[in-house]
C-alpha positions as CSV (number, residue, x, y, z in Angstrom):
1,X,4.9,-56.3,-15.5
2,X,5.9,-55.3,-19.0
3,X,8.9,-53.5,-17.5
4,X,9.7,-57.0,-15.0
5,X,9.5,-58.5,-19.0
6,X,11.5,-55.6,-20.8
7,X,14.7,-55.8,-18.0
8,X,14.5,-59.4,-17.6
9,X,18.3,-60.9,-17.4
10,X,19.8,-57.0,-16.7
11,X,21.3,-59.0,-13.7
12,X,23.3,-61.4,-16.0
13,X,24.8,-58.1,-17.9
14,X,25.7,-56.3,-14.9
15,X,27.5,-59.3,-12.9
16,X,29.4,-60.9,-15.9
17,X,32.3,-59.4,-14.7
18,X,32.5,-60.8,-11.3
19,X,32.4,-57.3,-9.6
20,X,29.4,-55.5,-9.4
21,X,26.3,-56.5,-8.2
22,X,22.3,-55.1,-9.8
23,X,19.6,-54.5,-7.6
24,X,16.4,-54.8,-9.0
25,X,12.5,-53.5,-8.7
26,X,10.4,-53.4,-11.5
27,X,12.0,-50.5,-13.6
28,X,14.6,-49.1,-11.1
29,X,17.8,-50.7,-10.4
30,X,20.8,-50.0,-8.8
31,X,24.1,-51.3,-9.8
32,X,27.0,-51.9,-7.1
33,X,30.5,-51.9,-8.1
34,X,34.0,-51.8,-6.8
35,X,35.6,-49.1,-8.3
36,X,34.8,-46.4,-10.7
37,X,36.1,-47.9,-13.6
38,X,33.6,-51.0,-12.9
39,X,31.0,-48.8,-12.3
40,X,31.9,-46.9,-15.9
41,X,32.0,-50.3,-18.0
42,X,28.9,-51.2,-15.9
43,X,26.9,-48.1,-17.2
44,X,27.8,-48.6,-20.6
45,X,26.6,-52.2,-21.0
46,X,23.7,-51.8,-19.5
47,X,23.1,-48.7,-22.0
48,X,23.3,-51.1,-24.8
49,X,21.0,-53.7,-23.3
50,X,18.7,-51.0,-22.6
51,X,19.2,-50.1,-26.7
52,X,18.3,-53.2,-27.5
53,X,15.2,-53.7,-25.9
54,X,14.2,-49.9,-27.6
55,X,14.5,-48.4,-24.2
56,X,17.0,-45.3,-23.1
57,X,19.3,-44.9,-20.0
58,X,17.9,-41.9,-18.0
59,X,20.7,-39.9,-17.3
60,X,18.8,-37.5,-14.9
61,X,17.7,-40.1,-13.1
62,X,21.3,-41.4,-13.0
63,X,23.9,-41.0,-10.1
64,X,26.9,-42.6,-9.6
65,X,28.1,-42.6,-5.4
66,X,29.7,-44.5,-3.5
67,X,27.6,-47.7,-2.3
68,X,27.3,-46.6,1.5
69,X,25.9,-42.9,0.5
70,X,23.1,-44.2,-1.5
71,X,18.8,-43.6,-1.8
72,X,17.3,-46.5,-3.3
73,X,13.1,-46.9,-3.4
74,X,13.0,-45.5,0.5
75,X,16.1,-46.9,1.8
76,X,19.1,-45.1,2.6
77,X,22.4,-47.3,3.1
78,X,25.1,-45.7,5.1
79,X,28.4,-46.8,6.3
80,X,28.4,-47.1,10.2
81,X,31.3,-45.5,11.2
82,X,32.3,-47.6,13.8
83,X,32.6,-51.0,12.5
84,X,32.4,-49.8,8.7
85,X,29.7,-52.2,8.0
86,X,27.0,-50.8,5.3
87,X,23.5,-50.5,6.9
88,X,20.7,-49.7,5.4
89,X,17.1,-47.8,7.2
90,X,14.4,-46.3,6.0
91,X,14.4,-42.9,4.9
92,X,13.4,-39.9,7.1
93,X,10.7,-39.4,4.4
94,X,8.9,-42.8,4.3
95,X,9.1,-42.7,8.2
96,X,7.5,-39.4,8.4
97,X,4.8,-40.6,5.4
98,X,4.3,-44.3,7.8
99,X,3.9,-42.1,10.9
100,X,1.5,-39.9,9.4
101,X,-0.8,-42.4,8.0
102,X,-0.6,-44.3,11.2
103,X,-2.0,-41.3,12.8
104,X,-4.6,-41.4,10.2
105,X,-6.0,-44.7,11.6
């Protein structure tokens, strides 16, 4: 909850410039942009907001990638080849975690 509290308005930061779009979950987010200059100017404000709320960008934690070729909180988005839509699926990880404690039951 304290972290919902700390990153409240993170959203505001990231979209101000009309091109990128933050995902949010508790503490982990995941910021969409365009191009990799959006992405850049992205990263830095959000490293100042972080500042002044007294907590620090992880850069191990960090990874910039395209939007289609990401891993976010068990869901894997990927860019179907065919129509070039983004779709996103569980990871083979939580399926293989949700089939074995279905077999548990």
């Amino acid at each position: 909850m304290l972290a919902n509290m700390a990153m409240d308005g993170l959203e505001k930061i990231v979209e101000e410039d009309g091109a990128s779009v933050l995902i949010r979950y508790a503490d982990d987010f995941l910021a969409i942009s365009k191009s990799q200059e959006d992405i850049k100017a992205v990263k830095e404000r959000l490293t100042k907001a972080l500042e002044v709320r007294g907590l620090k960008f992880q850069e191990q934690k960090t990874k910039i990638t395209r939007p289609f070729m990401v891993k976010f909180l068990g869901i894997e988005m990927t860019k179907n080849p065919f129509n070039g839509k983004v779709q996103s699926k569980a990871t083979s990880k939580n399926l293989e975690n949700y089939k074995q404690k279905m077999r548990t039951y």
